[in-house]
Each structure stands twice: as structure tokens, then as C-alpha cells.
Backbone and ligand atoms as CSV (ligand in chain L), in Angstrom:
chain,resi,resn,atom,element,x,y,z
A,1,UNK,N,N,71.964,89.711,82.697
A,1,UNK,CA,C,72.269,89.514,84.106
A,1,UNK,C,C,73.699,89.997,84.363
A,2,UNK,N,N,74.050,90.903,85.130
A,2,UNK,CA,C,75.407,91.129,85.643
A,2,UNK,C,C,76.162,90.120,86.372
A,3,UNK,N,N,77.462,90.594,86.628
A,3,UNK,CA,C,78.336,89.607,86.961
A,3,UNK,C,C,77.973,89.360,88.350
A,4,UNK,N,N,77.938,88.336,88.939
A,4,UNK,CA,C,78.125,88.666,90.546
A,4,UNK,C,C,79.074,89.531,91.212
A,5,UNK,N,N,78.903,89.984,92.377
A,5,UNK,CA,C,80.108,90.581,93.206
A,5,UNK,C,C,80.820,89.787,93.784
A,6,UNK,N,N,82.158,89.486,93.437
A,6,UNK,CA,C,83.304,89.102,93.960
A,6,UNK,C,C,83.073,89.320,95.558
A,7,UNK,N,N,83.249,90.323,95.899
A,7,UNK,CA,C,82.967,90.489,97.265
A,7,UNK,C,C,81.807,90.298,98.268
A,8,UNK,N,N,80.602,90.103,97.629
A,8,UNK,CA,C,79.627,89.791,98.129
A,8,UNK,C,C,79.470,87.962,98.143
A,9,UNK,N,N,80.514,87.493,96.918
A,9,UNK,CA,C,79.808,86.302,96.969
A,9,UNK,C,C,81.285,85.348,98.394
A,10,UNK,N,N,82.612,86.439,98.385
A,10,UNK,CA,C,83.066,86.084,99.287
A,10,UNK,C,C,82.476,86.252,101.338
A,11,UNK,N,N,81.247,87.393,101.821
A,11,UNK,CA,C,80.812,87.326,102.756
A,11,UNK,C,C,80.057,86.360,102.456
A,12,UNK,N,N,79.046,85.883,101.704
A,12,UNK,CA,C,78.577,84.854,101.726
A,12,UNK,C,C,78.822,83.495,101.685
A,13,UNK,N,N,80.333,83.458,101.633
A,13,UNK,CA,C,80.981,82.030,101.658
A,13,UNK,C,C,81.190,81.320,100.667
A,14,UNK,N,N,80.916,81.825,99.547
A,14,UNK,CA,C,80.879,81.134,98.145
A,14,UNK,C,C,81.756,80.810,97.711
A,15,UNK,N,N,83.031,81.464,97.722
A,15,UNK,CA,C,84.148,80.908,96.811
A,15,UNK,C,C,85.063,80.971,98.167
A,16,UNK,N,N,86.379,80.131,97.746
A,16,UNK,CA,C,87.057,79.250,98.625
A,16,UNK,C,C,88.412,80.954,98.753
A,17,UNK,N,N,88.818,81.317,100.174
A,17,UNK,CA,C,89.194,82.022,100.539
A,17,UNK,C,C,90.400,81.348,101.048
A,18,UNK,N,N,91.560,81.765,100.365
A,18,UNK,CA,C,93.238,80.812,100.729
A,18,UNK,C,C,93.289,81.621,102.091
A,19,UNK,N,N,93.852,80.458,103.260
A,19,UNK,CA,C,93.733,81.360,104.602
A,19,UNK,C,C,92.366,81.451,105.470
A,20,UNK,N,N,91.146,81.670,104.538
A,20,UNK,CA,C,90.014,81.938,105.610
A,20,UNK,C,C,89.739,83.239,105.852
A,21,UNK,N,N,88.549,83.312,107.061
A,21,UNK,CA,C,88.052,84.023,107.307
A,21,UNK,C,C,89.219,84.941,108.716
A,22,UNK,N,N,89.636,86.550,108.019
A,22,UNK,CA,C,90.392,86.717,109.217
A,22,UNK,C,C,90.179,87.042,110.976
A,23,UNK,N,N,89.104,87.862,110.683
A,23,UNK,CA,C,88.471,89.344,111.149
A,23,UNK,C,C,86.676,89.197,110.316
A,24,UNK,N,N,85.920,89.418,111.641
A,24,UNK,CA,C,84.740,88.879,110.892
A,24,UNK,C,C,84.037,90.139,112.585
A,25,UNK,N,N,83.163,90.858,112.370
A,25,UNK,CA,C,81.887,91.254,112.919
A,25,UNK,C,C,80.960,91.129,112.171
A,26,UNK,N,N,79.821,92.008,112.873
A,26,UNK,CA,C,78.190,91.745,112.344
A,26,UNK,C,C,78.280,92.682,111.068
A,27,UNK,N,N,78.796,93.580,110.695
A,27,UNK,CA,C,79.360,94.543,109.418
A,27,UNK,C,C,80.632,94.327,109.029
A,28,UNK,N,N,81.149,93.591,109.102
A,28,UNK,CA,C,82.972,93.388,108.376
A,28,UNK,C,C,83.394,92.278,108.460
A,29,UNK,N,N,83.963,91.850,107.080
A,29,UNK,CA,C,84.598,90.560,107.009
A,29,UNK,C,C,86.129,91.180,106.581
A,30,UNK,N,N,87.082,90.283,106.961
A,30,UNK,CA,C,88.752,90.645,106.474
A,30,UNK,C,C,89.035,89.411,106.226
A,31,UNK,N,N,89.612,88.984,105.238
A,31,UNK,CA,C,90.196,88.123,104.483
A,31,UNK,C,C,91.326,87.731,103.724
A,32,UNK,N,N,92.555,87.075,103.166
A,32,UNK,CA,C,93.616,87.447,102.508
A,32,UNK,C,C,92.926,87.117,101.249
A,33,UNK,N,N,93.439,87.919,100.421
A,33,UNK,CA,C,92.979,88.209,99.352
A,33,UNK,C,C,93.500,87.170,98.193
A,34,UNK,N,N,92.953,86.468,97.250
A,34,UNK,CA,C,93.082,85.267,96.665
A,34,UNK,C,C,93.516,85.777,95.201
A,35,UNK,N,N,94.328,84.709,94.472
A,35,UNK,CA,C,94.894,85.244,93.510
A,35,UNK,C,C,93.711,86.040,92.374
A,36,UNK,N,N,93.790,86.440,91.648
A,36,UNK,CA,C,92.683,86.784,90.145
A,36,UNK,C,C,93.391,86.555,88.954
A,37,UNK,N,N,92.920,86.899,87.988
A,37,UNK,CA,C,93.325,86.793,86.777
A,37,UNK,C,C,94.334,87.766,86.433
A,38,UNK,N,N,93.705,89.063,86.673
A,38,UNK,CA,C,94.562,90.401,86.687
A,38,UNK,C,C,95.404,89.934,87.414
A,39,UNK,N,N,96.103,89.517,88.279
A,39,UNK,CA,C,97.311,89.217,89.700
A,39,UNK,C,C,97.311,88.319,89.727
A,40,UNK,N,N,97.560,86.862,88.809
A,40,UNK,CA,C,97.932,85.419,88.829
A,40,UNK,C,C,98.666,85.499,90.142
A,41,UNK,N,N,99.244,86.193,90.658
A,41,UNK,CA,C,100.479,86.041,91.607
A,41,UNK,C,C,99.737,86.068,92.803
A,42,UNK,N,N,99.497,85.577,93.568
A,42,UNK,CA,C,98.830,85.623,95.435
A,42,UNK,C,C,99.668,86.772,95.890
A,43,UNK,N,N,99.217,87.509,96.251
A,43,UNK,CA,C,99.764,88.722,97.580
A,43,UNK,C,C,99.672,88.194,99.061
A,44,UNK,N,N,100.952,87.647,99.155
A,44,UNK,CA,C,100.824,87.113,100.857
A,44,UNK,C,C,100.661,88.066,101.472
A,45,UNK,N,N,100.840,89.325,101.532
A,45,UNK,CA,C,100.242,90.032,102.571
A,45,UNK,C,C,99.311,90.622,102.420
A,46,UNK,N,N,98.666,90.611,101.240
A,46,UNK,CA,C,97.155,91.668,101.067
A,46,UNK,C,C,96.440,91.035,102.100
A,47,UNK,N,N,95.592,91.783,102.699
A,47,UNK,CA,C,94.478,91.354,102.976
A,47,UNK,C,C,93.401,92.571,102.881
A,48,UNK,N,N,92.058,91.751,102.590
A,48,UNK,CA,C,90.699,92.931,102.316
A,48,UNK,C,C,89.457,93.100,103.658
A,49,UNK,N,N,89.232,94.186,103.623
A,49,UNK,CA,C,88.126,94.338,104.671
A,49,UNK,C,C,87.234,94.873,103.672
A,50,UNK,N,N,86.209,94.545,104.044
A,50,UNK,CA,C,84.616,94.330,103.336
A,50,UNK,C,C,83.489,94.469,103.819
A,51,UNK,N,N,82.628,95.817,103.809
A,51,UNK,CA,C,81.792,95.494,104.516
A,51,UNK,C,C,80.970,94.039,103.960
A,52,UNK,N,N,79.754,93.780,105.091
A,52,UNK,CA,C,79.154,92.847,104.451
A,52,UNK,C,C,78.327,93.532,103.699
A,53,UNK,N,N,77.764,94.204,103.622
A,53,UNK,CA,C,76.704,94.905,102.938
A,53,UNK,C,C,77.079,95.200,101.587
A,54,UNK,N,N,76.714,95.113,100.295
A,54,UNK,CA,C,77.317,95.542,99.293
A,54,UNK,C,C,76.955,97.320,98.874
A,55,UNK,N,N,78.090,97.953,98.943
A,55,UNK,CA,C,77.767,99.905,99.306
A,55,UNK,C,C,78.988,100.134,98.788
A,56,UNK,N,N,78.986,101.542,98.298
A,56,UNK,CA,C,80.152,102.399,98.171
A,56,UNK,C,C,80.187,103.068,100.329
A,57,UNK,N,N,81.587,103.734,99.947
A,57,UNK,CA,C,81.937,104.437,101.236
A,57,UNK,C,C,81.061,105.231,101.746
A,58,UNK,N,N,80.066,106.131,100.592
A,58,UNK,CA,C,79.538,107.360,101.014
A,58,UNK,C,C,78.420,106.892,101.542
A,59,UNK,N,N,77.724,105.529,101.000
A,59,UNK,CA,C,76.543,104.535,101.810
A,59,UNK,C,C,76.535,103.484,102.321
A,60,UNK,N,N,77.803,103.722,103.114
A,60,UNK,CA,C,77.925,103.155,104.647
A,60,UNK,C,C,77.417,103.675,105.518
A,61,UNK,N,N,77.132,102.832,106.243
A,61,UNK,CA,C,76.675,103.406,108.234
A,61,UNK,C,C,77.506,104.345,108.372
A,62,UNK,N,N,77.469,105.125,109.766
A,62,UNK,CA,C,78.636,105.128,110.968
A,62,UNK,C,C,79.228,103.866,111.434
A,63,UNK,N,N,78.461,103.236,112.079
A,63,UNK,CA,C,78.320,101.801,112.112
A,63,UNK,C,C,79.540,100.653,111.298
A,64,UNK,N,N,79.338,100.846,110.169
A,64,UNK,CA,C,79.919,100.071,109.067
A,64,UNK,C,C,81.318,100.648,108.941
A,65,UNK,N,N,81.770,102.121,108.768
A,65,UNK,CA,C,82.878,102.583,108.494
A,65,UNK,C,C,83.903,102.381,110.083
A,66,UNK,N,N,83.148,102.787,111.178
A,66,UNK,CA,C,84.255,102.023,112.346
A,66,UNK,C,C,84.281,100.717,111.855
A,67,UNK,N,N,83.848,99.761,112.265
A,67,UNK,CA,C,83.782,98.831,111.664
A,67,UNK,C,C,85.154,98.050,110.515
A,68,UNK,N,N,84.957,98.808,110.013
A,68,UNK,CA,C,86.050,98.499,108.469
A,68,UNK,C,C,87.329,99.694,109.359
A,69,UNK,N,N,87.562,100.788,109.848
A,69,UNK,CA,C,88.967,101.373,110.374
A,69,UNK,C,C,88.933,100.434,111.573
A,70,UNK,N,N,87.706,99.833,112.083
A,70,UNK,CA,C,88.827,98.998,113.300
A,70,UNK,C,C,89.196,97.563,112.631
A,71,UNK,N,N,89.077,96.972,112.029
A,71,UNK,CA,C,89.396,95.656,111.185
A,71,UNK,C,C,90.673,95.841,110.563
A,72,UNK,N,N,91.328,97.538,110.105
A,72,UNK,CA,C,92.239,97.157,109.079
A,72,UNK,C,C,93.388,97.702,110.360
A,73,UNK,N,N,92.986,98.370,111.202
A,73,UNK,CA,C,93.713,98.454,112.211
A,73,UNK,C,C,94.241,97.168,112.919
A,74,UNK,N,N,93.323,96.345,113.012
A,74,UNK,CA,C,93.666,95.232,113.988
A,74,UNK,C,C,94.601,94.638,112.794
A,75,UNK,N,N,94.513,94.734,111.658
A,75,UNK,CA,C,95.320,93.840,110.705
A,75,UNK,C,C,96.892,94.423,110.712
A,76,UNK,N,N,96.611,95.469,110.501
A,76,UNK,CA,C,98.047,96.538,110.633
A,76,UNK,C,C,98.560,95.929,111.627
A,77,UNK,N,N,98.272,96.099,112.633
A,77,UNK,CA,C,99.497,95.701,113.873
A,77,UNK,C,C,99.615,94.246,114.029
A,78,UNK,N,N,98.776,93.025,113.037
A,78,UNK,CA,C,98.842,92.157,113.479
A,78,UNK,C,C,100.173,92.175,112.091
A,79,UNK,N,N,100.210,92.566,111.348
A,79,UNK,CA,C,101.256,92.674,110.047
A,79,UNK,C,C,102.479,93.073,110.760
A,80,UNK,N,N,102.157,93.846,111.939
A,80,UNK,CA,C,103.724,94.812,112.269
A,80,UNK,C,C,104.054,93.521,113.139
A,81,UNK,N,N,103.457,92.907,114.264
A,81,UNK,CA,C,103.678,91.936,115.066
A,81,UNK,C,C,104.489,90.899,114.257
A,82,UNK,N,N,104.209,90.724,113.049
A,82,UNK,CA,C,104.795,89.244,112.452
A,82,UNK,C,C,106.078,90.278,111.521
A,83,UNK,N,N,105.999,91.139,111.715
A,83,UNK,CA,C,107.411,91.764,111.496
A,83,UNK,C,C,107.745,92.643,109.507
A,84,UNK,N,N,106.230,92.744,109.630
A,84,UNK,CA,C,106.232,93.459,108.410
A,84,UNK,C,C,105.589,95.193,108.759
A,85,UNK,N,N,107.179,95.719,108.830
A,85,UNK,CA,C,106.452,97.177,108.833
A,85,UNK,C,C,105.728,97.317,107.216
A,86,UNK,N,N,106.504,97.362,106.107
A,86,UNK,CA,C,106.109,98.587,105.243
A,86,UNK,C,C,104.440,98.127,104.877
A,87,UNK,N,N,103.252,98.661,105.470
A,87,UNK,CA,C,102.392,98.049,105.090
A,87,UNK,C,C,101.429,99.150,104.607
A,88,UNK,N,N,100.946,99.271,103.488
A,88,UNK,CA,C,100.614,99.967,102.793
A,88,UNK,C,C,98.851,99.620,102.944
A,89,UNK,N,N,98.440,100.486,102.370
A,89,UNK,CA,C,96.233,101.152,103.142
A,89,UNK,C,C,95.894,101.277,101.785
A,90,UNK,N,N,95.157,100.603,101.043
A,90,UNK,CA,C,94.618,100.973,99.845
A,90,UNK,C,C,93.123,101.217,99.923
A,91,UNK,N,N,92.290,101.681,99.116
A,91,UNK,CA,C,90.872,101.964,99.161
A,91,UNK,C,C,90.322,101.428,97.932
A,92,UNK,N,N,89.359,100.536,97.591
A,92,UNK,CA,C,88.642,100.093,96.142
A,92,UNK,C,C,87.230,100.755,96.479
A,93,UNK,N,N,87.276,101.798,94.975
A,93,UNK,CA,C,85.977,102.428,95.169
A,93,UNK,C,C,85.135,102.806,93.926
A,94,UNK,N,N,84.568,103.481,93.885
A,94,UNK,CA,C,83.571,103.530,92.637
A,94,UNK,C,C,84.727,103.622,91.066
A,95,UNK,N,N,85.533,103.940,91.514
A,95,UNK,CA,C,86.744,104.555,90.022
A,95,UNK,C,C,87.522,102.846,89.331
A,96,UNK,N,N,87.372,102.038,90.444
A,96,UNK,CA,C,87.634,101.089,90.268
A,96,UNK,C,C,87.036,100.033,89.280
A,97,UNK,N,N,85.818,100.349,89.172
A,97,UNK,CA,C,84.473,99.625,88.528
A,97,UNK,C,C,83.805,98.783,89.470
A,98,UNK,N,N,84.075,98.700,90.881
A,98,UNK,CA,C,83.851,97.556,92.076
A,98,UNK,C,C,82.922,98.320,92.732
A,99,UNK,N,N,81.638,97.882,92.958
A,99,UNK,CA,C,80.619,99.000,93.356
A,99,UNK,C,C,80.171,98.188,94.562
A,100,UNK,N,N,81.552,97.388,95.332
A,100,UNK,CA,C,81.699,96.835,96.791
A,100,UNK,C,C,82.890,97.739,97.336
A,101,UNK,N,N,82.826,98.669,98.247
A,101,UNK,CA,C,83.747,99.204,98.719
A,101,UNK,C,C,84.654,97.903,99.900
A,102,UNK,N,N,85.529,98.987,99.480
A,102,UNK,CA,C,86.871,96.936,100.386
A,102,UNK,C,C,87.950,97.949,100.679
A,103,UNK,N,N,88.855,98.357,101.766
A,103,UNK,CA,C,90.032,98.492,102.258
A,103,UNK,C,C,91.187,97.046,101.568
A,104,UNK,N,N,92.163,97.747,101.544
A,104,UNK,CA,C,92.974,96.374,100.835
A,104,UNK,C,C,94.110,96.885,101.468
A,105,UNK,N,N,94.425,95.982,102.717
A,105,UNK,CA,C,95.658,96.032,103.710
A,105,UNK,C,C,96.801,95.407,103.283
A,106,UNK,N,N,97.778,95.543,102.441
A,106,UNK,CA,C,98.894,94.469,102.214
A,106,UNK,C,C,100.751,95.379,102.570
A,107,UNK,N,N,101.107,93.925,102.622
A,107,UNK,CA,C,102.582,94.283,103.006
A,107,UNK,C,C,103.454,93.615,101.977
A,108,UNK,N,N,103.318,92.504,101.671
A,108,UNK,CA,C,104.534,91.950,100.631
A,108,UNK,C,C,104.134,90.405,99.830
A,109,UNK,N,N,104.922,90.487,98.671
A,109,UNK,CA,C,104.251,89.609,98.261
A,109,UNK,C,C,104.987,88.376,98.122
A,110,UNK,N,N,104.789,87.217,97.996
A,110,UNK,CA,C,105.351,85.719,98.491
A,110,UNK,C,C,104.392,84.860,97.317
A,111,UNK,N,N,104.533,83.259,97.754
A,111,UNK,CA,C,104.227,82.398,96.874
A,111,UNK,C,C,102.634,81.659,97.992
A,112,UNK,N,N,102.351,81.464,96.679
A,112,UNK,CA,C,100.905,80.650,97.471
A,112,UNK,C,C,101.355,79.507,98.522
A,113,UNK,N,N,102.070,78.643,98.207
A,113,UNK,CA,C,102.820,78.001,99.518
A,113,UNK,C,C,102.827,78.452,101.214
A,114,UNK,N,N,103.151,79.811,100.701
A,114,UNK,CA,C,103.073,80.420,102.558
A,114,UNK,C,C,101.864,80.838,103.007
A,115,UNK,N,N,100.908,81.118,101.867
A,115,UNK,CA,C,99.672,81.682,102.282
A,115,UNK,C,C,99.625,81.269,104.035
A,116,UNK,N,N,98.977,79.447,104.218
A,116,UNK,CA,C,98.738,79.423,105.255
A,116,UNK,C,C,99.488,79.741,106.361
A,117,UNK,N,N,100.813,79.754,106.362
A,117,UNK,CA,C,101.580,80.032,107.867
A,117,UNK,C,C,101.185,81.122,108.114
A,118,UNK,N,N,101.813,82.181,107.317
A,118,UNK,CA,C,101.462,83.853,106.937
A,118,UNK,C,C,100.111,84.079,107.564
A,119,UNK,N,N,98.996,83.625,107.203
A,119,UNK,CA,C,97.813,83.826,107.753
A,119,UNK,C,C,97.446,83.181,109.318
A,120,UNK,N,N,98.405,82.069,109.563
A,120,UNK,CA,C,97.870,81.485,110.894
A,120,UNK,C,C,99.157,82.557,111.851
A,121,UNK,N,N,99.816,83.091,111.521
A,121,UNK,CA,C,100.741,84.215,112.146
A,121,UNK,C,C,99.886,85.433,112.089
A,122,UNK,N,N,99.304,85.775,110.930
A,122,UNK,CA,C,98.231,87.090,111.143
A,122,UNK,C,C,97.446,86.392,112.453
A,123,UNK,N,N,96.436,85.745,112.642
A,123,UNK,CA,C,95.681,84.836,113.334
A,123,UNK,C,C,95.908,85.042,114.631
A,124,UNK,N,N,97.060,85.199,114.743
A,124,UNK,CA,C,97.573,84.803,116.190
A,124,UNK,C,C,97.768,86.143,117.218
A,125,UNK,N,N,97.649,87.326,116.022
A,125,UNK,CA,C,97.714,88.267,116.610
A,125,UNK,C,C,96.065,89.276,116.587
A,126,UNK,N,N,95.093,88.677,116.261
A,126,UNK,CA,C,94.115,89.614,116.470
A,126,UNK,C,C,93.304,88.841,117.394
L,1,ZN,ZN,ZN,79.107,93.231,96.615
């Protein structure tokens, strides 16, 4: 049996998301991204867009890919609003070993402590 998907088992609500749900349509969930093993450290500003569907990029909708550029958009400016320009656009894709494609929006990194303000300040702006 393979591992579950991390990302699939987060649209489905399964594991506990520091912050919550950010950015949510009928194809995209955005979320701040929770510590791992690889990154003991929380990234207060990552956050991930996901489709719900579990797909690489190339088997996405039309549908699905607006979708995920308008989610990381709305995150971007909600990052610039709370006063974090340098915010960097990452892509997780087949090279990764993650056969859930995810945008990974982050700006800087902080202590699990701030997670929630940090996120109820993202919040406030989408
Ligand atoms: Zn998945």
C-alpha cells in the first residue's frame, strides 16, 4: 500500500492545518503550510495552493489552473498588504516525488507562535 498524499489527505480535512483553511473554491484549497520532518521549522509565510483533485500540472483543467493562479494571487497581495514584499512563487511537481501538484507561496520564516496572527492578518486581506 503506498503512502497517502499529504495533500490530498489535507483537502480532505484529515490532518490538523496550523492557521486553517485560507482560500478554498470548488478546485483549490490554500493553506499555511505545517511544519514536516524535512523543515522541523514552520514557514510563517509559506503558504500552499492545491488543487483538490490529486494531478500533476499537465492534468489539470483550464478550470483548475485559473483556479490555483487566482488563489496564489490573492495570497501575494494579501502577503504584500501585511507588509511582506519579498515573496517568492514556488512550483511542487513530478521532480519532486509529490504526484499532487501545489504552488508554494512564501515570504519569511518565523516561529510557530505567530503562525496564528500571521494567518488571521493573511485572512483579513482576501
Ligand atoms: Zn494527492
Amino acid at each position: 500500500m503506498s503512502e497517502p498524499c499529504f495533500l490530498c489527505q489535507a483537502v480532505a480535512g484529515e490532518i490538523d492545518l496550523p492557521g486553517g483553511i485560507l482560500w478554498k473554491d470548488d478546485r483549490v484549497i490554500a493553506f499555511h503550510s505545517p511544519p514536516t520532518h524535512a523543515n522541523p521549522r514552520p514557514c510563517i509565510g509559506q503558504c500552499m495552493v492545491v488543487p483538490r483533485r490529486h494531478a500533476q500540472l499537465a492534468d489539470l483543467t483550464a478550470d483548475e489552473v485559473e483556479s490555483v493562479i487566482h488563489a496564489s494571487r490573492a495570497l501575494i497581495s494579501a502577503l504584500r498588504a501585511e507588509g511582506l514584499a519579498g515573496v517568492a512563487l514556488d512550483q511542487v511537481g513530478p521532480a519532486s516525488g509529490v504526484g499532487h501538484y501545489s504552488v508554494i507561496v512564501g515570504a519569511r520564516q518565523g516561529s510557530h507562535d505567530e503562525i496564528d496572527e500571521f494567518v488571521n492578518g493573511l485572512r483579513a486581506h482576501l
